[in-house]
KEDO-13262 format. One record per residue (C-alpha): residue in three letters; chain; residue number from 1; x, y, z. Coordinates in steps of 0.2 Angstrom, whole numbers, plus 2048, in hexadecimal, padded with zeros to 3 digits. Each point is the difference from the previous one (the first is absolute). Layout:
! residues N
REC  type  mol  seq  east  north   up
REC   ALA    A  NUM     X      Y    Z
...
! end
This chain:
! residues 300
REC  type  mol  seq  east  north   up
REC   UNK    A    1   6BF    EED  F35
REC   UNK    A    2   7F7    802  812
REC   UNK    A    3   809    7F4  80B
REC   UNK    A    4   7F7    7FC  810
REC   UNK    A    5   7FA    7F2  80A
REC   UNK    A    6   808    7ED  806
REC   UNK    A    7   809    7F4  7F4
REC   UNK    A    8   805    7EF  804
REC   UNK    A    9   813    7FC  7FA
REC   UNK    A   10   7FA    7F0  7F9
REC   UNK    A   11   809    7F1  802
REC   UNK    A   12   806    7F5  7F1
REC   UNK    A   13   7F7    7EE  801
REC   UNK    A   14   80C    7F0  7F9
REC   UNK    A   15   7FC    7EE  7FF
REC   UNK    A   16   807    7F3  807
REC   UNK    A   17   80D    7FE  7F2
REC   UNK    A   18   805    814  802
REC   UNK    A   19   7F6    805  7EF
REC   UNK    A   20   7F3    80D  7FF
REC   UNK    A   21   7F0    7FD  809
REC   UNK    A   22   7F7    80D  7F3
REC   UNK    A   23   7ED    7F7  805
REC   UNK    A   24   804    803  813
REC   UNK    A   25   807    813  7FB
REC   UNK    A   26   7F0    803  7F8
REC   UNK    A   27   7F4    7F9  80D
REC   UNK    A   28   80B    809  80D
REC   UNK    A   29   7FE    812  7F6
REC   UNK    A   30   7EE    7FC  7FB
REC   UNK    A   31   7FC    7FF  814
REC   UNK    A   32   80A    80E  806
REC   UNK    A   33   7F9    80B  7F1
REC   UNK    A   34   7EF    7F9  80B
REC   UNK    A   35   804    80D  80C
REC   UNK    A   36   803    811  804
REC   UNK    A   37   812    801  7FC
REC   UNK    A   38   805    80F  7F4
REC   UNK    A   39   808    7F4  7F3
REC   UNK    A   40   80F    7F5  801
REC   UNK    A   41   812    801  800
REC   UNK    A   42   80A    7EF  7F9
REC   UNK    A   43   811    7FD  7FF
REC   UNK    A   44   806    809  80C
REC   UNK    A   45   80A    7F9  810
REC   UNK    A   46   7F4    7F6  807
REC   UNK    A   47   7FB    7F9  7EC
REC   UNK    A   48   811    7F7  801
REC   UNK    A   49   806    80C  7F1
REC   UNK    A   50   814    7FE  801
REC   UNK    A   51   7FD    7ED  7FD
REC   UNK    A   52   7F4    802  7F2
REC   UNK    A   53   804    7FF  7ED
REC   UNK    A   54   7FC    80B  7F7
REC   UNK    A   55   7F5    7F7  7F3
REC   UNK    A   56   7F5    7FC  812
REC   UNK    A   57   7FF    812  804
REC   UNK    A   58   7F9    803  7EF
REC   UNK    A   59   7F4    7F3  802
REC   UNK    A   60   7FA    802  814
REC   UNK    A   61   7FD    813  7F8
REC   UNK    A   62   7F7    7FC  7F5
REC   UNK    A   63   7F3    7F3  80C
REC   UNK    A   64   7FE    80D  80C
REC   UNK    A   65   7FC    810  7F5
REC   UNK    A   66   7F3    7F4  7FA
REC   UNK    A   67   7F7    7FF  810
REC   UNK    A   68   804    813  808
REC   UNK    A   69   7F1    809  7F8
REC   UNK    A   70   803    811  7FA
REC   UNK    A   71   7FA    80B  80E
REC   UNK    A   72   80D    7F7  80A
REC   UNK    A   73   814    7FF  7FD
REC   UNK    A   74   80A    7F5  7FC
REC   UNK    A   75   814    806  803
REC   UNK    A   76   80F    7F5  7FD
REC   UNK    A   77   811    801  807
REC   UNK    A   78   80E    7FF  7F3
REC   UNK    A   79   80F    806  808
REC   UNK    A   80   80F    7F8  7FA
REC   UNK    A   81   814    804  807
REC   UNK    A   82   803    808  7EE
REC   UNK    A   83   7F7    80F  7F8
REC   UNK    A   84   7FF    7F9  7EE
REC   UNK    A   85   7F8    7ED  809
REC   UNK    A   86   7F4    80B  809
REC   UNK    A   87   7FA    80A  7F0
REC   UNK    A   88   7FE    7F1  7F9
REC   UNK    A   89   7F5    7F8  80C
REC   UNK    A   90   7F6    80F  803
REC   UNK    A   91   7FB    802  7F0
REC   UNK    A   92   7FD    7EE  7FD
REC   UNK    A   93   7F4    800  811
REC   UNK    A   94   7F7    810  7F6
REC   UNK    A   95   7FE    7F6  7F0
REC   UNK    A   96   7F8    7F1  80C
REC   UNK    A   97   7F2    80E  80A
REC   UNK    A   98   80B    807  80D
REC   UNK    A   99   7F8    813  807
REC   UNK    A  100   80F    802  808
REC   UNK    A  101   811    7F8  805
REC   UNK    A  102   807    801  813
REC   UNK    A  103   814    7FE  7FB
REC   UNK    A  104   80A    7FB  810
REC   UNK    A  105   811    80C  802
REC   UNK    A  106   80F    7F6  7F7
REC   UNK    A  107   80D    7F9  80C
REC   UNK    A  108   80C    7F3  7F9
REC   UNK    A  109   80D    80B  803
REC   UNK    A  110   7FC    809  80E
REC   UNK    A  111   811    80A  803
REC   UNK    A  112   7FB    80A  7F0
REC   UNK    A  113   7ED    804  803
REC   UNK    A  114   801    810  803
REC   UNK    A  115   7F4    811  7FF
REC   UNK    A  116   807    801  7EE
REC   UNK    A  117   7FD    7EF  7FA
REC   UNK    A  118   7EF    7FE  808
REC   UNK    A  119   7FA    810  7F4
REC   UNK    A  120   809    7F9  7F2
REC   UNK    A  121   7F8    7F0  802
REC   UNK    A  122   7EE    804  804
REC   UNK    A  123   7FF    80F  7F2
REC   UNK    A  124   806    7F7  7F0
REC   UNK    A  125   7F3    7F2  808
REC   UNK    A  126   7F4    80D  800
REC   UNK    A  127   803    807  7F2
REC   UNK    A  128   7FF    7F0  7F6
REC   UNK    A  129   7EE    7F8  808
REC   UNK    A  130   7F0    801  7F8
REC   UNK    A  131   7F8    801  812
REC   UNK    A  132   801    809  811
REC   UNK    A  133   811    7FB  809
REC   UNK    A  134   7FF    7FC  813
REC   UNK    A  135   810    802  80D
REC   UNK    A  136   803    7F0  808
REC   UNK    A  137   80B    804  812
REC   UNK    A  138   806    7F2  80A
REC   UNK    A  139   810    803  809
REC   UNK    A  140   7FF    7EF  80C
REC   UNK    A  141   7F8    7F4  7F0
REC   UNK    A  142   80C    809  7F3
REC   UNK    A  143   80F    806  80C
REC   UNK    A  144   801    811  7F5
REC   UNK    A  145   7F7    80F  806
REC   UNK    A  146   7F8    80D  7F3
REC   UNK    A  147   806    812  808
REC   UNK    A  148   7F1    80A  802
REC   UNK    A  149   80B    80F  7F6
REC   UNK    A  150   7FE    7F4  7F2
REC   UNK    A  151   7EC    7FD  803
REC   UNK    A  152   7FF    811  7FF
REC   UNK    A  153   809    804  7F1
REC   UNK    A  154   7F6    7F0  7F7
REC   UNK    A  155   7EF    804  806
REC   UNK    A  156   7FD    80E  7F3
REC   UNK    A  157   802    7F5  7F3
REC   UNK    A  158   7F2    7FF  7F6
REC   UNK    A  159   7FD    7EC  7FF
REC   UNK    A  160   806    7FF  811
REC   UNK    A  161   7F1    7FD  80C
REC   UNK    A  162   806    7FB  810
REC   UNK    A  163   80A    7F7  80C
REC   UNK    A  164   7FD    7EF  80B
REC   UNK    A  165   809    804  80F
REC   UNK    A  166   805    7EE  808
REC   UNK    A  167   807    7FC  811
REC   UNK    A  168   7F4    808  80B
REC   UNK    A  169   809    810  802
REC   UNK    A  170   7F3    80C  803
REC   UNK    A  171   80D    811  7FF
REC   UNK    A  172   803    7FA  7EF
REC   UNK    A  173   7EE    800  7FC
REC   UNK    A  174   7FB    811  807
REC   UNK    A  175   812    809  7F8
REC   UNK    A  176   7F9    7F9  7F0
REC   UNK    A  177   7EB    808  802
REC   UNK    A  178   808    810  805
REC   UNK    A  179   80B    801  7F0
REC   UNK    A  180   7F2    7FA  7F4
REC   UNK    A  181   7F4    80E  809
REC   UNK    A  182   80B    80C  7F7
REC   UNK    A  183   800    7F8  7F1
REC   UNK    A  184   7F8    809  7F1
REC   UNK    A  185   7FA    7EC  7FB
REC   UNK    A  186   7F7    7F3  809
REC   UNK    A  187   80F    7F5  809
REC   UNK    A  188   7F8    7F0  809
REC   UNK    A  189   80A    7F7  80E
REC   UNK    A  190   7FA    7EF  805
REC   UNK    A  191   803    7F8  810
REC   UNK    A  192   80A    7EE  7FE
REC   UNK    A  193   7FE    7FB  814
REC   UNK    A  194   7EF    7FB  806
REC   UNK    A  195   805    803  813
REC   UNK    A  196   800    812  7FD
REC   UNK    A  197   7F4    802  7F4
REC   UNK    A  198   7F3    809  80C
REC   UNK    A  199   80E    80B  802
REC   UNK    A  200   805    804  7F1
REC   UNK    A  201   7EE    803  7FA
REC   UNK    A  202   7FF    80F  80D
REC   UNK    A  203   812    805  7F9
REC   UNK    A  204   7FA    801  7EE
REC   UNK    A  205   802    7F1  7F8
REC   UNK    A  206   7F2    7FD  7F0
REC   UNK    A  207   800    7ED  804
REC   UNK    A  208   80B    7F1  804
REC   UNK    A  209   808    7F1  7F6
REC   UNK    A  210   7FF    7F3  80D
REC   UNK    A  211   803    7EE  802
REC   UNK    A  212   7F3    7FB  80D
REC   UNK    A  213   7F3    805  7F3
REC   UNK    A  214   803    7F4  7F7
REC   UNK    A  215   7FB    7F4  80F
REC   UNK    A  216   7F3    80B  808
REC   UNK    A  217   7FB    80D  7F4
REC   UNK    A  218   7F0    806  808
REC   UNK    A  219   806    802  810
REC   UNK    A  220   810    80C  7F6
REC   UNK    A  221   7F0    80A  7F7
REC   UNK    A  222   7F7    803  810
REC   UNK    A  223   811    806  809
REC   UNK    A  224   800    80D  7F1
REC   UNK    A  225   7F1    805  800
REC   UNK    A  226   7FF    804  815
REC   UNK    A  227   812    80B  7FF
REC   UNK    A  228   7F9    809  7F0
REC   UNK    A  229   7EE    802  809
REC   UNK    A  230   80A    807  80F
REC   UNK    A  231   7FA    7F2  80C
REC   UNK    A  232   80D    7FE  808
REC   UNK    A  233   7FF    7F7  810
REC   UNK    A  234   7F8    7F2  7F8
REC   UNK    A  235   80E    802  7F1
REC   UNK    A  236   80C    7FD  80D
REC   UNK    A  237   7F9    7EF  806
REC   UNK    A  238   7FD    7FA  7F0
REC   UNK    A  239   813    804  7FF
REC   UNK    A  240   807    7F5  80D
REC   UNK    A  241   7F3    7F2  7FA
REC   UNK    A  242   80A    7FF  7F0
REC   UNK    A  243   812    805  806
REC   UNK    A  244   804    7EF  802
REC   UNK    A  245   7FB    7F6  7F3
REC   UNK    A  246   808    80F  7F5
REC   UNK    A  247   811    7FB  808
REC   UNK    A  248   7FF    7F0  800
REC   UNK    A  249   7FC    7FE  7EC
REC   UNK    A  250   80F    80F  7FC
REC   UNK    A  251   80F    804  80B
REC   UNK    A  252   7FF    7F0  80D
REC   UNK    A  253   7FD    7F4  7F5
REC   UNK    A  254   7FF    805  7EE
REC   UNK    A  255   7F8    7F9  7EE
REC   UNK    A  256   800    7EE  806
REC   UNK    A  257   7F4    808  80E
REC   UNK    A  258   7F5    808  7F4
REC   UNK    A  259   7FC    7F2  7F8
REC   UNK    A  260   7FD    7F5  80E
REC   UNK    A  261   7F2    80D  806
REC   UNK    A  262   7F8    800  7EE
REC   UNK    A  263   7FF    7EC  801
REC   UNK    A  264   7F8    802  810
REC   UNK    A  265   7F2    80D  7FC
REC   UNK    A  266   7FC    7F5  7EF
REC   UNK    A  267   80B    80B  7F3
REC   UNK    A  268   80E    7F7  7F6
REC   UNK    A  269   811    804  808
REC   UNK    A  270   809    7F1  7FD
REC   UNK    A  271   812    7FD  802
REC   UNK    A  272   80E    80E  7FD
REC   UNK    A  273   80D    7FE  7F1
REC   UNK    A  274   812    7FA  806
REC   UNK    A  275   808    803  80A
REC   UNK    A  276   7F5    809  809
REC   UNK    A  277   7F7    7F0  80D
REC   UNK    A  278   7EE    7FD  806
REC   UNK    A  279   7FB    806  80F
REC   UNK    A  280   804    7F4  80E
REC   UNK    A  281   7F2    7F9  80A
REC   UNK    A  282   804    80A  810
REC   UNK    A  283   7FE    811  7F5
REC   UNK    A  284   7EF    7F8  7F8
REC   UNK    A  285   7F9    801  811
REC   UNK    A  286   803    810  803
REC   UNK    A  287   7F8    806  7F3
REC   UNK    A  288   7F1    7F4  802
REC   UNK    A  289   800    806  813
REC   UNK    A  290   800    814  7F7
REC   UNK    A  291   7F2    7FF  7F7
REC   UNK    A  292   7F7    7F6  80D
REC   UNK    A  293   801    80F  80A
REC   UNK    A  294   7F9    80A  7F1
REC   UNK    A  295   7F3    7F6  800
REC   UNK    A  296   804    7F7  7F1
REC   UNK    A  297   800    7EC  801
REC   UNK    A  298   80C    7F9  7F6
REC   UNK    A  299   7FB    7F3  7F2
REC   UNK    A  300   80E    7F7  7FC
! end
């Protein structure tokens, strides 16, 4: 599997009474697969995933591989707090289309995810999937951090492809492109942080799994595109255009966030699942302020 490029985290639309919105899932995959984006990822973080059932996930699977054409992919988060949930759910998200599945780092019980339990964990998972297996490090969204001893030693697995390192901690992103250049396999790591993206491009990084391309997706390509071309001045602008509208729909105001930007540039975000909130009125502002800047008037 080559691995490169921007994916949107996609949000998970709901109605009003907190079902499935699977015609707004698909209208939302069927525009972004209108852009440049490499693929998709769904139900990860930002999809809402810890609060969907499982019969959903089987289904919003299922919508979206039908509208991610083949050249592009489509990859799944199926990480579960138990190995056996996890296998379960990966190879279900296999049988639905999957490329590849993005599986967070377990963390109910914090106090015993150690080196040790991270390998057990992510090898039988590995060992079990049909389809590439992608790290998913997130010490702040998770509160467990995957030692990069244990990266290592994982990274020679053969269904093992890579790593989505979250949180925008650019060390982490460069100690893991030095030890995949001395791999004897390919070993992709992924930026999770659009604010360092630039950064992390000229670090190494193949691509990013970013939530503000799900919002502004172009503008995300195009930020790619100049770091990789080595254009970097104008990378660097296009940087701090996007810096705050990245923050503002992740670590300062979250999912509800997210969703409010996708209403206001005409995608379906809808409500969040409770007891996660809307985003209040003063946070919708923001955001339409944010993209007004950007040069993007908001519709809704």
């Amino acid at each position: 599997m080559q691995l490169s490029g921007i994916f949107p985290p996609i949000v998970t639309p709901f109605t009003t009474d907190d079902e499935l919105d699977e015609r707004a899932l698909r209208e939302n995959a069927r525009r972004w697969m209108r852009t440049r984006l490499a693929g998709i990822v769904t139900l990860g973080t930002n999809g809402e995933s810890a609060y969907v059932d499982e019969d959903e996930a089987d289904r919003i699977v299922a919508i979206v591989r039908e509208e991610v054409p083949r050249q592009k992919l489509l990859i799944v988060g199926t990480g579960r707090d138990s190995t056996r949930a996890t296998i379960a759910a990966t190879q279900r998200a296999a049988a639905c289309g999957a490329d590849a599945v993005l599986v967070r780092a377990p963390s109910f019980f914090k106090s015993q995810m150690n080196a040790g339990a991270f390998v057990r964990h992510y090898r039988a998972v590995a060992d079990a999937s049909p389809v590439p297996v992608l790290l998913y490090n997130f010490p702040a969204g998770f509160g467990v951090d995957i030692p990069g001893a244990a990266i290592e030693e994982l990274a020679s697995h053969s269904n093992i492809a890579g790593i989505k390192q979250s949180g925008g901690d650019l060390g982490k992103i460069a100690d893991d492109v030095a030890m995949a250049r001395a791999l004897s396999k390919p070993f992709f790591v992924i930026c999770g942080a659009a604010p360092i993206l630039h950064a992390a491009i000229l670090s190494g990084a193949v691509g990013g799994i970013l939530a503000v391309a799900c919002v502004v997706p172009d503008l995300c390509v195009e930020l790619y595109d100049l770091a990789r071309a080595g254009r970097h001045d104008e990378a660097r602008e296009l940087q701090q255009q996007l810096t705050p509208l990245a923050k503002s729909v992740t670590s300062a105001f979250g999912v509800p966030a997210l969703k409010a930007a996708l209403d206001l540039v005409g995608y379906t975000g809808g409500a969040p699942r409770s007891p996660l909130a809307p985003a209040p009125a003063e946070t919708v502002a923001t955001l339409r302020g944010q993209l007004h800047a950007l040069g993007i008037v908001a519709t809704a």
